[in-house]
N, C-alpha and C positions, 0 to 999 in steps of 0.2 A: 682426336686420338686415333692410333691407326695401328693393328694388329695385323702382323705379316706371321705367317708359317709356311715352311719350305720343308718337302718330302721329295728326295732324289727326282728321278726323272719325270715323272706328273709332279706337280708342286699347285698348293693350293695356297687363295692368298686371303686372308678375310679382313677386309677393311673397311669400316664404320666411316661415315662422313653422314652428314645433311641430304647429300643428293642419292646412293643406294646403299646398300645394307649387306653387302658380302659378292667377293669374286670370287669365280676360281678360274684357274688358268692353267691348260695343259700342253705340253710340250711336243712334237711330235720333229724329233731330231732331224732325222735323216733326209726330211721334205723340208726343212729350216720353213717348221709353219709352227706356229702358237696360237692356240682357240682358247675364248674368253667370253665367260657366261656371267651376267651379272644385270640388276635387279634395273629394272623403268617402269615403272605404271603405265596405263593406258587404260580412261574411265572405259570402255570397252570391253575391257578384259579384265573384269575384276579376278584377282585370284592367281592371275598368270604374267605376272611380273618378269619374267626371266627374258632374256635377251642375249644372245651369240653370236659371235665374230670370229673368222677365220684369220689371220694375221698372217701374212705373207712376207718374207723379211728376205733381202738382199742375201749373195753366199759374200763376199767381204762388203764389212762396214766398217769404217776408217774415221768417220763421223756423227754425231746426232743426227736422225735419219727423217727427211720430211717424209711425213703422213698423209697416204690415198684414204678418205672411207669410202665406199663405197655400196647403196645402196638397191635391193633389187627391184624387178617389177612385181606383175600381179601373178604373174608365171615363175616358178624359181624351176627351170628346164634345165639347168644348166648342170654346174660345177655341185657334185657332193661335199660335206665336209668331212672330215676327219674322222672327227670324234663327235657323240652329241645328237648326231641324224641332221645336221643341217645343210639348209641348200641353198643355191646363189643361181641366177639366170646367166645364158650363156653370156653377154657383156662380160658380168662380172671376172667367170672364170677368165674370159681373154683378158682383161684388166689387169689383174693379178699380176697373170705373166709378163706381160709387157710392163706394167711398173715395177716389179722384180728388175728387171733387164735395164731400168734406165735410172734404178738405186733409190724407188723408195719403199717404204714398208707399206703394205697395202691390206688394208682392213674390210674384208667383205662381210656386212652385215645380213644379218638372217632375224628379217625383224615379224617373220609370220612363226618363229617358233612356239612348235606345240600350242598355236591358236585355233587351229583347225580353221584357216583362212581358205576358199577355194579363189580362183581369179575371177570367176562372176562377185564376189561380194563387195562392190565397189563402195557401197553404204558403209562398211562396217570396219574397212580396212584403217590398221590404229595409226596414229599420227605418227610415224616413222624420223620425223626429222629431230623429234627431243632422244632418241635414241642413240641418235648419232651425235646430240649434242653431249648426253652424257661418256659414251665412247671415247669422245674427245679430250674430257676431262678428265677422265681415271686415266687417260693414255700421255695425256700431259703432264704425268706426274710419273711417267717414265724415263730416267736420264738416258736412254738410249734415244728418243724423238724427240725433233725438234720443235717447242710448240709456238711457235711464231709461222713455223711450216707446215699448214692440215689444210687439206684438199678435201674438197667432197665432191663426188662425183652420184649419179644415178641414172636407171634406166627408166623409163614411162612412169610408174605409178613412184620408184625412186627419183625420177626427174621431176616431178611433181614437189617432191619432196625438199629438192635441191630449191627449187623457186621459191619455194620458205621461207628461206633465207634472206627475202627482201622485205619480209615481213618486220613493221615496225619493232615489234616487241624482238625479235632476233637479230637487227641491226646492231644491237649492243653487244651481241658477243663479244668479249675479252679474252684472250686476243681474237683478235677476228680469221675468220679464212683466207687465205691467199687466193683462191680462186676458186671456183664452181661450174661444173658442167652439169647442165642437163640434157640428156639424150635421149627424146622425143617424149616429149613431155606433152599433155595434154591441152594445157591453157584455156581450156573451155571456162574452166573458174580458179580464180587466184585472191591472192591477197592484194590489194593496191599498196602498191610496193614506197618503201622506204629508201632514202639513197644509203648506201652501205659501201667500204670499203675494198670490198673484197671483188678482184675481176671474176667478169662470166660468160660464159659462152652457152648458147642455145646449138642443138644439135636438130634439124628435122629432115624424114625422107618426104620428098616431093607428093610421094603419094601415098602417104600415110591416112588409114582411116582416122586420124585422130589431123582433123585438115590444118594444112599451115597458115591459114588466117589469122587462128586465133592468135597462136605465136606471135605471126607478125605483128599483130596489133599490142599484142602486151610485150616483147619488146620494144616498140617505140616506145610505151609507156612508162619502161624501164631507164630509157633514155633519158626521157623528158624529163625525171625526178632526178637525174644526175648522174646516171648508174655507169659504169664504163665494164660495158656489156657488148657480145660479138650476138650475130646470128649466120650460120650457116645451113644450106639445104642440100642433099645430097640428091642430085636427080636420076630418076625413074627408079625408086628404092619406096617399099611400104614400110609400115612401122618397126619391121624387124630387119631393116635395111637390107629387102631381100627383092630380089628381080622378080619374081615370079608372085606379086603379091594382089589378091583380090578384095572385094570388100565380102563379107560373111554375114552368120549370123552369132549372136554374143552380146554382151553386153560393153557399153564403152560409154566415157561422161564426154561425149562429142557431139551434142544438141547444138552446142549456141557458140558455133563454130565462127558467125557472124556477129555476135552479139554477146560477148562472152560477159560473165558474169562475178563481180567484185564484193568482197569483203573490205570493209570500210574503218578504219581504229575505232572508230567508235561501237564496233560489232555490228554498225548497221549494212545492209545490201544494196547494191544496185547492180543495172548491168551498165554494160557498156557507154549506150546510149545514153544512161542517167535516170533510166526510170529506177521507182524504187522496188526491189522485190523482198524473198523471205525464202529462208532455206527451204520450206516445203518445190515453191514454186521452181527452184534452180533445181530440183534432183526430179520433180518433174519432166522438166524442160531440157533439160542439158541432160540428160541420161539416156542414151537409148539402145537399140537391139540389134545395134551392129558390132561388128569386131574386124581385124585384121586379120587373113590368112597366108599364109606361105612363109614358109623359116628354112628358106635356103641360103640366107644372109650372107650373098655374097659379097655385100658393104657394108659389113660388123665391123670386120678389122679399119676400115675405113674410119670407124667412127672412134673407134679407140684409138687408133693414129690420132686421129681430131684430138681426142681428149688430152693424150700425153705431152703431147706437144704446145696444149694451149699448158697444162701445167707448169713443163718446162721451161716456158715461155715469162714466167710468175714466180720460178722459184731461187728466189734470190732474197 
């Protein structure tokens, strides 16, 4: 059962299902942007359910409009929102734009809201990608989007997020995604991927403290299991697809850069090689006190180019 109320130009919507428990949704004309706050758990976070989206929506729509989500990194540096206090890394905000520009509605998630997340808490940061699956589902029950049409795109700890996606237990999604980016994603530790319908594209900079081995190795492995998946590397660009980038001091899950480390259906672990480990031993190992510096990102738009055009490539 589903209880909608409409108040002029803020309009709030309150609707009951199974998966959360009330939205609201506010208007902000004049930027044709719509923000929407609405309930996900995360054991993490007990207490602070709440969850918001910036919605970015074409100036003419002529048709049921395919949908970008898009998720941030561990840095939300970027694009302010609206209303709300929410924030998006700078990806995001070029995202936005350039999916406006090429007709679809683009959904920037703000999924550290009111968590008091900082970007060291790599331990504790909440599972982002049921957020976007919920996202997806209140959004598909919008007759303005297409829901045969949802994109998911992310940045680093968002791209992380996006490789989810190959995760047994989310192969099922109904309908499934049209396709998926992740740009620069960590791959030090993944799920052992499932084959899934949905195309993908890997985005990495050459010299990204987060090193492109592991990538490379778990896309092959993405292959191997059936997956029809791209990998591109942008050369002499760091994690922030920036010229000028060194390696620092910070936190990053970029240990077992050689030897990266798997989650198994059965919950059990290993890495690469086949030994067997345990999450203690992977957040040891694989975590450490480096980070990427320099955010001159003079091949952002490069990668967002990458992005749009692999979507476009898909949305049919």
């Amino acid at each position: 059962m589903k209880k909608i109320v409409i108040f002029s130009s803020f309009f709030l919507i309150i609707l009951t299902s199974n998966s959360f428990s009330k939205i609201e949704i506010k208007k902000v004309k004049k930027h044709n942007i719509e923000l929407i706050k609405f309930q996900s758990p995360d054991r993490r976070f007990p207490g602070k359910d709440d969850v918001i989206a910036q919605i970015h929506f074409p100036k003419n729509i002529n048709e049921k409009l395919p949908v970008i989500i898009f998720q941030h990194g561990s840095n939300r540096d970027g694009m302010k929102f609206k209303k709300w206090g929410g924030k998006t890394d700078e990806m995001g905000g070029r995202l936005a734009k350039r999916g406006v520009e090429e007709g679809y509605a683009v959904a920037v998630l703000d999924s550290f809201y009111k968590k008091g997340i900082k970007p060291s808490d790599k331990k504790k940061m909440p599972n982002a990608i049921f957020f976007a699956l919920v996202l997806k589902n209140i959004l598909s029950e919008d007759p303005r989007f297409d829901p045969n049409r949802f994109f998911y795109s992310g940045f680093s700890y968002g791209a992380g997020n996006a490789l989810k996606l190959y995760s047994p237990v989310l192969a099922r999604t109904n309908p499934p995604w049209k396709a998926l980016v992740a740009a620069e994603p960590g791959c030090n530790t993944a799920q052992y991927p499932a084959k899934i319908s949905s195309k993908g594209l890997i985005i990495k900079g050459e010299e990204s403290h987060y090193y492109p081995p592991a990538c490379i190795y778990y896309h092959k492995l993405l292959q191997k299991v059936g997956n029809d998946v791209e990998l591109v590397t942008i050369p002499k660009v760091n994690h922030f697809f920036s010229l000028n980038g060194v390696i620092g001091k910070g936190v990053a899950v970029n240990g077992c850069t050689d030897n990266i480390a798997l989650r198994y259906p059965d919950g059990s672990f290993k890495f690469a090689d086949g030994t067997p480990t345990t999450r203690q031993e992977i957040i040891k190992k694989c975590i450490t006190n480096e980070s990427g510096v320099g955010k001159t990102r003079e091949k952002l738009d490069e990668a967002v180019d990458l992005t749009i055009n692999f979507f476009n490539k898909h949305n049919r």
